[in-house]
C-alpha positions as CSV (number, residue, x, y, z in Angstrom):
1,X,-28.1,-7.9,11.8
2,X,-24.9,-8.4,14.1
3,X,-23.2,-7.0,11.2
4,X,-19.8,-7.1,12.5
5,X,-17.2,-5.2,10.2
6,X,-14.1,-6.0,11.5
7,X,-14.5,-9.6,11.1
8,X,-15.6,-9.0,7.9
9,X,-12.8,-7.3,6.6
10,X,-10.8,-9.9,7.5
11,X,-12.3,-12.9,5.7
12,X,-12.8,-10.8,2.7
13,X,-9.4,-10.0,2.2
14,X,-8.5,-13.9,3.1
15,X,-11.1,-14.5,0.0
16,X,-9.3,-12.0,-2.5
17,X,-6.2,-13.3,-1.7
18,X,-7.5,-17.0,-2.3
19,X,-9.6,-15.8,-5.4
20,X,-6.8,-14.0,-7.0
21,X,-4.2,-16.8,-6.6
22,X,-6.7,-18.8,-8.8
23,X,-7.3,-16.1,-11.6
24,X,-5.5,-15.9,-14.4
25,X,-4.2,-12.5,-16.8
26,X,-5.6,-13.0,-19.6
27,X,-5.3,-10.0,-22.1
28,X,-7.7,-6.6,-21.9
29,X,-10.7,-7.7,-24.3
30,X,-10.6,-10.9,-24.2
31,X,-14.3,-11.3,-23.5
32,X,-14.7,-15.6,-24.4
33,X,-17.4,-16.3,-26.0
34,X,-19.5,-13.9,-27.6
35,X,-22.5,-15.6,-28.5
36,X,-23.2,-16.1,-24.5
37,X,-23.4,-13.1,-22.6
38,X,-21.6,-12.1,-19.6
39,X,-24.8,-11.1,-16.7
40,X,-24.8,-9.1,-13.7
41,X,-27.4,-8.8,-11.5
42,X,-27.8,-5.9,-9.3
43,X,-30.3,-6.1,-6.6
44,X,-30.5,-3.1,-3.9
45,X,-32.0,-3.6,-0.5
46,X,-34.5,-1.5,1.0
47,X,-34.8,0.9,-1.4
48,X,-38.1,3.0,-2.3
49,X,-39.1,3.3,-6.0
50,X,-39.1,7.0,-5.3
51,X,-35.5,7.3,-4.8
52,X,-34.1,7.8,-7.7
53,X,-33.0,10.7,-10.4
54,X,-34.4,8.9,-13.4
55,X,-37.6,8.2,-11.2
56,X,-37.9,11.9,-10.4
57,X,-36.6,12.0,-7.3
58,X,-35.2,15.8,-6.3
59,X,-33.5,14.5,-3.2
60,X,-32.0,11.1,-4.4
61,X,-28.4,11.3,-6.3
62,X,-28.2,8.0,-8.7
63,X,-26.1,9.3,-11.5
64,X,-24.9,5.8,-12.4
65,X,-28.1,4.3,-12.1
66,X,-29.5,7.0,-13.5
67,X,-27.1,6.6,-16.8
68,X,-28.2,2.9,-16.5
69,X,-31.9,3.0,-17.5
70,X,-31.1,6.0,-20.1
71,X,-28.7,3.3,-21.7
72,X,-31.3,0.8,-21.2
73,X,-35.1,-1.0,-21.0
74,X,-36.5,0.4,-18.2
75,X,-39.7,-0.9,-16.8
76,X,-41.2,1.9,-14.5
77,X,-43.6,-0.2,-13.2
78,X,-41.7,-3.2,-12.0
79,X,-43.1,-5.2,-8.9
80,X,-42.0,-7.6,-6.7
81,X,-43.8,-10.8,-5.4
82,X,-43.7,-10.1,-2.1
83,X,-42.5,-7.2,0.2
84,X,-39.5,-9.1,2.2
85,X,-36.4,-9.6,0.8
86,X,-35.9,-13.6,1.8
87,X,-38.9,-14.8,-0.5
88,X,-37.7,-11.6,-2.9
89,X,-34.7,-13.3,-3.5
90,X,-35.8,-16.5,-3.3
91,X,-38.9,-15.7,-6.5
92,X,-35.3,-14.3,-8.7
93,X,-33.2,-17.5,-8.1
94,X,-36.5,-20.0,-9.1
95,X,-39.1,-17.6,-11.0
96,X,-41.7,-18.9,-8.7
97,X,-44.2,-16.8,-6.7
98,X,-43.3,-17.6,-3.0
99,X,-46.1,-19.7,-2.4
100,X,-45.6,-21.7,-5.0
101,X,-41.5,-22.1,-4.3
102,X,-42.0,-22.3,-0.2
103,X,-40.1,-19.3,1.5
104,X,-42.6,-17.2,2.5
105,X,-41.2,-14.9,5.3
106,X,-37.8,-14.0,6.5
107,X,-37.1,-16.5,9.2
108,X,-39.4,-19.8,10.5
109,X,-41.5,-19.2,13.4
110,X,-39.3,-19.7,17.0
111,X,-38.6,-23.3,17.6
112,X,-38.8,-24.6,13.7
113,X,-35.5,-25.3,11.3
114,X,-34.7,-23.7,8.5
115,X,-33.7,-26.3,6.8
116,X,-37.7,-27.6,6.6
117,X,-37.6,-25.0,4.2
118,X,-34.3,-24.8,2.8
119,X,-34.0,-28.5,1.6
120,X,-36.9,-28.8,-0.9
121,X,-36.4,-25.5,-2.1
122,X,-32.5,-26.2,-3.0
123,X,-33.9,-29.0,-4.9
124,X,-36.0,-26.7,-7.5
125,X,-34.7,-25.6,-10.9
126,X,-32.7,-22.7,-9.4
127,X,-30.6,-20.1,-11.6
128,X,-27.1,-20.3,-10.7
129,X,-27.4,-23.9,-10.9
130,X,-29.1,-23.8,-14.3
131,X,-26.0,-21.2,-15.6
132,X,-23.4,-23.3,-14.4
133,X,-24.5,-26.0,-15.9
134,X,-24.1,-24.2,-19.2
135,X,-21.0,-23.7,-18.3
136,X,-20.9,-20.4,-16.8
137,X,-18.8,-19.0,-13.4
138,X,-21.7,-18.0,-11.2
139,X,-20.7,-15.8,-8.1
140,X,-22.7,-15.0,-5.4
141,X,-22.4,-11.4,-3.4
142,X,-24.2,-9.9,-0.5
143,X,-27.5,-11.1,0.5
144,X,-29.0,-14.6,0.4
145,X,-30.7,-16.6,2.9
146,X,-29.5,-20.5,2.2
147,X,-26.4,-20.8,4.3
148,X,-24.5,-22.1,1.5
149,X,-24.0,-20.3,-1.7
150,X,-23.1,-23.6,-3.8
151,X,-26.5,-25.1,-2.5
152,X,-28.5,-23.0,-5.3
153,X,-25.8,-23.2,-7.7
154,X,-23.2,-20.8,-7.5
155,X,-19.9,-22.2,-8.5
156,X,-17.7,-19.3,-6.6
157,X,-18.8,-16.8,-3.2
158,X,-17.8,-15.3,-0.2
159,X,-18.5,-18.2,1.8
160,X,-21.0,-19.1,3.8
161,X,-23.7,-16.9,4.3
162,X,-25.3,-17.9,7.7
163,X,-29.1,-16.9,8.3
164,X,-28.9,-13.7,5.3
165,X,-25.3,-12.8,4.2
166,X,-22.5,-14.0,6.7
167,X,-18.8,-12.1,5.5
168,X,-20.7,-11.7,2.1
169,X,-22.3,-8.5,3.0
170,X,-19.3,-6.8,3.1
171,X,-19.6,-6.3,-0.6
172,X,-20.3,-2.9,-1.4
173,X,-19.4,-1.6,1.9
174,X,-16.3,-2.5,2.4
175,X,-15.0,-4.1,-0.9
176,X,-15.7,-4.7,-4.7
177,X,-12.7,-6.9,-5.2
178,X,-14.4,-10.5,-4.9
179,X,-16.6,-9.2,-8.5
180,X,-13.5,-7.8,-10.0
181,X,-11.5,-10.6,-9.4
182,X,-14.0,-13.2,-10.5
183,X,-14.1,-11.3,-13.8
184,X,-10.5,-11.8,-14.2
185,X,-11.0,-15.7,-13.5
186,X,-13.9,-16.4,-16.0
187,X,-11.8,-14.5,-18.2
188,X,-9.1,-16.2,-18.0
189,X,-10.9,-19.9,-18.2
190,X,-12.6,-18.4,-21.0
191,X,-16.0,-18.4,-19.6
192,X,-18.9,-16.1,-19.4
193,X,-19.7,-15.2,-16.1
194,X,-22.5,-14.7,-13.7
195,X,-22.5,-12.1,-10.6
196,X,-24.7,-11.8,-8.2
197,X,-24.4,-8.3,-6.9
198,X,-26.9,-8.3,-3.8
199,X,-25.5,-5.5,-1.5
200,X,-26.6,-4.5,2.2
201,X,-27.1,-1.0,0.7
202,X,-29.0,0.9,1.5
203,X,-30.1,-1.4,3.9
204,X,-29.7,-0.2,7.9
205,X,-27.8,0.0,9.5
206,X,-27.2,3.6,7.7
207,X,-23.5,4.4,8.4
208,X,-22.7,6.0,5.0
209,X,-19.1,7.8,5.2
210,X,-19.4,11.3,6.0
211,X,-18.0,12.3,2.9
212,X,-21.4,11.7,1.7
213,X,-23.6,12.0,4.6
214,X,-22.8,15.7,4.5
215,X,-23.8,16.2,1.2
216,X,-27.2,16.1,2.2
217,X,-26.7,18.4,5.6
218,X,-29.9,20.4,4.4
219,X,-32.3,17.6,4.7
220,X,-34.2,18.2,8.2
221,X,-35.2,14.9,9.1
222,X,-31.6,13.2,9.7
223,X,-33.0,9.5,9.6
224,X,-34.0,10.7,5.9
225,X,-30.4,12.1,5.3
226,X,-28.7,9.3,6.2
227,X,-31.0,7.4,3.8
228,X,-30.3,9.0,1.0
229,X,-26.4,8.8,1.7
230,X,-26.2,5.2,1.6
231,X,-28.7,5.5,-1.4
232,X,-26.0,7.5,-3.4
233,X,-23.4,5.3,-1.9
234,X,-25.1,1.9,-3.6
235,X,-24.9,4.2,-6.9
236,X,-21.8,4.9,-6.4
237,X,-20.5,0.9,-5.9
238,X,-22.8,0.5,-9.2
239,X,-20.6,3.2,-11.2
240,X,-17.4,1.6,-9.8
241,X,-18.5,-2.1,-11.0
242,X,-19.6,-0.4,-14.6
243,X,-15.9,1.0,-15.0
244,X,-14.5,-2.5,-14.2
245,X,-16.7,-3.5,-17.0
246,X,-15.5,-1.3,-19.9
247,X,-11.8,-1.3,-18.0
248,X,-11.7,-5.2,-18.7
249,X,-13.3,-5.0,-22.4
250,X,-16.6,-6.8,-21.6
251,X,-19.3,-4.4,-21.0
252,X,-20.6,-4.8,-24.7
253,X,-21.3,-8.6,-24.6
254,X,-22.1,-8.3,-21.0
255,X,-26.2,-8.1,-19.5
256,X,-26.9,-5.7,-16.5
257,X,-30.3,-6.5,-14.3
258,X,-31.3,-3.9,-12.1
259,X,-33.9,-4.0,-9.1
260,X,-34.3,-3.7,-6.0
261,X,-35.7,-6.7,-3.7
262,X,-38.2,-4.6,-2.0
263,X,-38.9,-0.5,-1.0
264,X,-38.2,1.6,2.2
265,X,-40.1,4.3,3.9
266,X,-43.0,5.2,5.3
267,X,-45.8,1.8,4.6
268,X,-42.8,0.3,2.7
269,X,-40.8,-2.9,3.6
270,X,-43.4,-6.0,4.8
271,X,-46.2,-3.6,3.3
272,X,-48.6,-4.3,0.0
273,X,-48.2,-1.2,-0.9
274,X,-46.2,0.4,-3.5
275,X,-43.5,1.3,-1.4
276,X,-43.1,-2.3,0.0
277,X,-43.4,-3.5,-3.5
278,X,-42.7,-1.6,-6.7
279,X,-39.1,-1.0,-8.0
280,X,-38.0,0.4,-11.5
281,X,-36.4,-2.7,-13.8
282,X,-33.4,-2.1,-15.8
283,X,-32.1,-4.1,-18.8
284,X,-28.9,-3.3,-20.5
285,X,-27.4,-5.2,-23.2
286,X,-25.8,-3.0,-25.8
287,X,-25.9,-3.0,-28.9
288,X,-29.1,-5.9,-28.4
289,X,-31.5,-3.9,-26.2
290,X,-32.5,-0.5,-27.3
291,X,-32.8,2.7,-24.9
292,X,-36.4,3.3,-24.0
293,X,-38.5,4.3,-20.7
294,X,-41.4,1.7,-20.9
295,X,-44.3,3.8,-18.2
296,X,-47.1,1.3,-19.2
297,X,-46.1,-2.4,-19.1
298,X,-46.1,-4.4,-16.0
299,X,-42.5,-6.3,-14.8
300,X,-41.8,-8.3,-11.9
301,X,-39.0,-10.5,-10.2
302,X,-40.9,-13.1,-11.4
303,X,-39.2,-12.5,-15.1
304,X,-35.3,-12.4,-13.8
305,X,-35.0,-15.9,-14.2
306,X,-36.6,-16.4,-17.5
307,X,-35.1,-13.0,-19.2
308,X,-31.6,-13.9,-18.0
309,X,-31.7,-18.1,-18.9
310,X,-33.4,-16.5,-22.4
311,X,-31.0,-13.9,-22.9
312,X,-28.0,-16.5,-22.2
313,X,-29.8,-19.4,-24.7
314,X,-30.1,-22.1,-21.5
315,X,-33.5,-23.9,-21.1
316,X,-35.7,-23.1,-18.0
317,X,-38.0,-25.0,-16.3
318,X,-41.5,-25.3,-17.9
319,X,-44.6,-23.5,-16.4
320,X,-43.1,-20.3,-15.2
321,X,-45.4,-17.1,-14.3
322,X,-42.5,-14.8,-15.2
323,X,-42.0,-13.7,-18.8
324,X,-38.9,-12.7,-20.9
325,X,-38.8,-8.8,-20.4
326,X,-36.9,-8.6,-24.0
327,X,-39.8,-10.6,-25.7
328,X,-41.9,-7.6,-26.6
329,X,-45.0,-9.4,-27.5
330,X,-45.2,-11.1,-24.3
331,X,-44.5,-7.9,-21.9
332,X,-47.4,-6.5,-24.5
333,X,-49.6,-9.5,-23.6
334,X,-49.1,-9.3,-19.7
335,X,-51.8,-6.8,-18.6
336,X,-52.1,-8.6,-14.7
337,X,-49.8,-9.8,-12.0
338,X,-50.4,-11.0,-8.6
339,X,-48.5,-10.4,-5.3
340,X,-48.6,-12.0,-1.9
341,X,-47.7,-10.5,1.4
342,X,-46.5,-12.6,4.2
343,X,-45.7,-12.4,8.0
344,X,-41.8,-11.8,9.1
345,X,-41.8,-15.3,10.6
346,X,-43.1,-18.9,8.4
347,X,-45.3,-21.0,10.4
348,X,-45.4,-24.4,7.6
349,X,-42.7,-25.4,4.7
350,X,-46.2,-26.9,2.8
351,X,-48.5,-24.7,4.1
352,X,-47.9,-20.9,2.6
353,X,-50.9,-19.6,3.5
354,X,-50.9,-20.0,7.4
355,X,-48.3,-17.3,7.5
356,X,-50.4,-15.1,4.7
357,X,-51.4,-11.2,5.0
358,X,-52.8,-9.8,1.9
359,X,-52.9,-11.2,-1.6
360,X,-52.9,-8.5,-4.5
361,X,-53.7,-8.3,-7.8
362,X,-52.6,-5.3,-10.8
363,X,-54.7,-5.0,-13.7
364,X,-53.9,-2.0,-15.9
365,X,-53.8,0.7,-13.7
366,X,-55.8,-1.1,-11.2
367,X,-54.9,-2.8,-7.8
368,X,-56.6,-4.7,-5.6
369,X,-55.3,-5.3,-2.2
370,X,-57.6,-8.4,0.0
371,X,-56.3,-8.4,3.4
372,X,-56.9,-11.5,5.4
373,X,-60.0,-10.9,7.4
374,X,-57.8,-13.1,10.6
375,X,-54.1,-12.5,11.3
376,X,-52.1,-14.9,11.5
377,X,-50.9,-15.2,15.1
378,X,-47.1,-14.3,14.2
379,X,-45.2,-11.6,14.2
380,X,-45.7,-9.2,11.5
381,X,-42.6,-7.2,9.8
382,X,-41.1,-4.3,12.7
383,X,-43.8,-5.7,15.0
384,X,-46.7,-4.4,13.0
385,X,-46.4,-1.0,13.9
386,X,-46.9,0.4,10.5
387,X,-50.1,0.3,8.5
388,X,-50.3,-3.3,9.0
389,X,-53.9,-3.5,9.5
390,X,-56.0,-1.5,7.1
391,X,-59.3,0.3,7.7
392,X,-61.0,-2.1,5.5
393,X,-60.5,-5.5,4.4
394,X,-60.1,-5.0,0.7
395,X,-58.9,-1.8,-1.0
396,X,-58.8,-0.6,-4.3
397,X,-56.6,2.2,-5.9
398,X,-55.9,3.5,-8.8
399,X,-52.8,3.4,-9.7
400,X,-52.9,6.4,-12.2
401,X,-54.8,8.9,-10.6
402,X,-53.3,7.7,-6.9
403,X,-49.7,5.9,-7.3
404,X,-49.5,6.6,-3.8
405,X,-52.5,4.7,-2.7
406,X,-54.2,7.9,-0.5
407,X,-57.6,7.0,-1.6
408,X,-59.3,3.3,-1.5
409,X,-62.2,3.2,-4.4
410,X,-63.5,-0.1,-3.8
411,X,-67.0,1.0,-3.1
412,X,-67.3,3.0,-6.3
413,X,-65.8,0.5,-8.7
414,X,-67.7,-2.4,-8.0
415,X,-67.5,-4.3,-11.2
416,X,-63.7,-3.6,-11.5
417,X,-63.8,-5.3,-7.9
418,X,-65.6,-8.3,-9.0
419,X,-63.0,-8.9,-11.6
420,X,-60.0,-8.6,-9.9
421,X,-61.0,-10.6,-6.9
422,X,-62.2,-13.3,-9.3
423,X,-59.0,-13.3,-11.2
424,X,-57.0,-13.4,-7.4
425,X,-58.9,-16.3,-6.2
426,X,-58.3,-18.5,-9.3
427,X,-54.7,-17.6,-9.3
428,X,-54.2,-18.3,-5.4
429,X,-54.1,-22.2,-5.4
430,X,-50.8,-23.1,-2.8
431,X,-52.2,-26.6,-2.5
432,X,-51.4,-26.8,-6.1
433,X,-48.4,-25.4,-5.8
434,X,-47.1,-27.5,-3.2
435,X,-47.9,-31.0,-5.1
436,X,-45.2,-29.3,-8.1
437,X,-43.0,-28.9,-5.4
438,X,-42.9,-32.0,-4.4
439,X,-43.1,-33.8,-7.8
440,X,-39.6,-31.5,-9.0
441,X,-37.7,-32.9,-6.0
């Protein structure tokens, strides 16, 4: 990750130096306009659905978060599209599933630019872009993966970002100035703002501060200790950008987004499972969105983009697969989603599916996992020693009885099979995908 602190530090506090300069004082309360919401959007990093109070864990302390989805919409079932955090990110800034917006894996393979990737998907109808042209201060923290912050949109940053972060990913870890003091300067200009909270936390490498390292001294495995640390210590960042909200007079006209861009642990990050790919989703917007724990309705990072562009009264781009998670009838209406599970390393910028794994499809409390019967002949996520190649080529779980996937059913539900692999194969079309592509550029 050559995740170099010192250096960090450094151009962080030339970039709150800079960023202050530029911010204006204006007076506590002074939210701007209040008929366009303020948003944040909080995406952890590695971080298990488990892990959580208000997902039951016994281990995990979240108090923040955990105040968070009592004070808000939370989706317990929320998925993302793919179980790596590049095309993660990259499905919230378009709403597009990864093989329909390009980046499928993490890096291209040896030998191939990035660009080839980056260029045509910088050209789609991206979200920072489409907030700052509606006159909001976008700001982009922590983790993203195209070199240049203002290339998707964001007005203000940390700089440049290099292959996944660059200086940015000192956010969290070392700072929260750059947020607060972008508050201060949309503020001041009388704008709403948008931030882009995307923190290496509690992404390795696990170094929490031993202040709360030892609060979990009675854990036995110390790999899980230092886990759960940086766990609370994303929480904690959260509670400290909360404050800053209600210390500044805009948390009630302001929108939080909670999720995380993919899970942890054991069959978890690069995995089809649901610890690669599940992740609670948290909406907050008081005094619009009321409390409630929704256990039943499907959400993905598909809908980030359409529920923030709907919740801030800005056109989106037409066609989406996401949905507005604060339209009620049409998180009723959703009862599927599909996923997609790539290799580490992208092998073709138009051809998605050289690099594919596993497709998967959710239907109720079904899920359908078909592997691809050959590998593609690049490396898979941690060189594919995890459950990377499954017993059997398609699996079948229930969700309901078996959220932890311990038990395939596909030769006892053979009708439920045929359905959902007939709903996957019309829904997997990248050929189609890649002709919209290249007619939006």
């Amino acid at each position: 990750m050559h995740f170099r602190l010192v250096a960090i530090s450094l151009c962080v506090a030339t970039f709150a130096v800079t960023f202050r300069q530029a911010a204006a004082e204006p007076a506590p309360g002074d939210a701007g306009p209040a008929e366009r919401p303020n948003v944040v959007l909080i995406i952890s990093d590695d971080h298990a659905w488990t892990d959580y109070g208000f997902m039951g864990s016994r281990e995990a302390r979240t108090p923040h978060l955990d105040q968070l989805a009592a004070e808000g919409l939370t989706f317990e079932r929320g998925y993302v599209t793919t179980a790596l955090c590049s095309p993660s990110l990259a499905t919230m800034l378009s709403g597009l599933h990864p093989h329909q917006h390009g980046i499928s894996g993490n890096d291209p393979l040896r030998g191939e630019s990035r660009e080839d990737w980056l260029d045509p998907f910088c050209k789609l109808p991206l979200l920072p872009r489409l907030l700052a042209d509606a006159g909001y201060l976008t700001l982009h923290t922590g983790k993203l993966w195209t070199r240049d912050p203002a290339r998707v949109g964001f007005t203000d940053s940390m700089g440049a970002t290099g292959r996944h972060g660059g200086q940015a990913l000192a956010i969290g870890r070392e700072t929260m100035e750059p947020i607060f003091t972008a508050i201060d300067k949309a503020r001041g200009e009388r704008r709403p703002f948008f931030i882009w909270y995307a923190p290496f936390l509690p992404h390795t490498p696990h170094n929490p501060p031993p202040r709360l390292l030892d609060k979990y001294a009675h854990i036995e495995d110390p790999a899980r200790a230092k886990y759960l640390a940086m766990v609370e210590w994303l929480d904690e960042t959260c509670g400290q950008l909360f404050a800053r909200l209600e210390r500044q007079g805009v948390a009630d006209n302001t929108v939080i987004f909670y999720l995380a861009d993919n899970g942890w642990n054991e069959f978890g990050k690069g995995h089809p499972y649901e610890n690669g790919v599940r992740t609670p989703v948290i909406l907050r917007w008081p005094g619009r969105v009321d409390p409630r724990r929704d256990r039943q309705h499907l959400a993905t990072n598909l809908d980030v983009l359409p529920t923030i562009l709907a919740a801030c009264g800005v056109d989106g781009p037409p066609s989406l697969a996401g949905i507005d998670l604060l339209d009620a009838a049409a998180v009723a209406d959703r009862d599927t989603i599909f996923l997609s599970n790539f290799a580490h390393d992208m092998v073709s910028p138009g051809e998605p599916g050289r690099s594919l794994w596993s497709r998967s499809c959710i239907r109720g409390r079904w899920k359908l996992i078909a592997h691809q019967a050959s590998l593609p002949a690049v490396r898979p996520y941690n060189n594919g020693d995890r459950r990377k190649t499954p017993g059997a080529a398609v699996e079948l779980f229930d969700l309901t009885a078996d959220p932890h996937e311990t038990r395939n059913v596909a030769a006892e539900q053979a009708a439920v099979m045929t359905d959902l692999q007939s709903r996957l194969d019309a829904w997997w079309n990248p050929a189609a995908a890649t002709d919209r592509r290249t007619a939006e550029e």
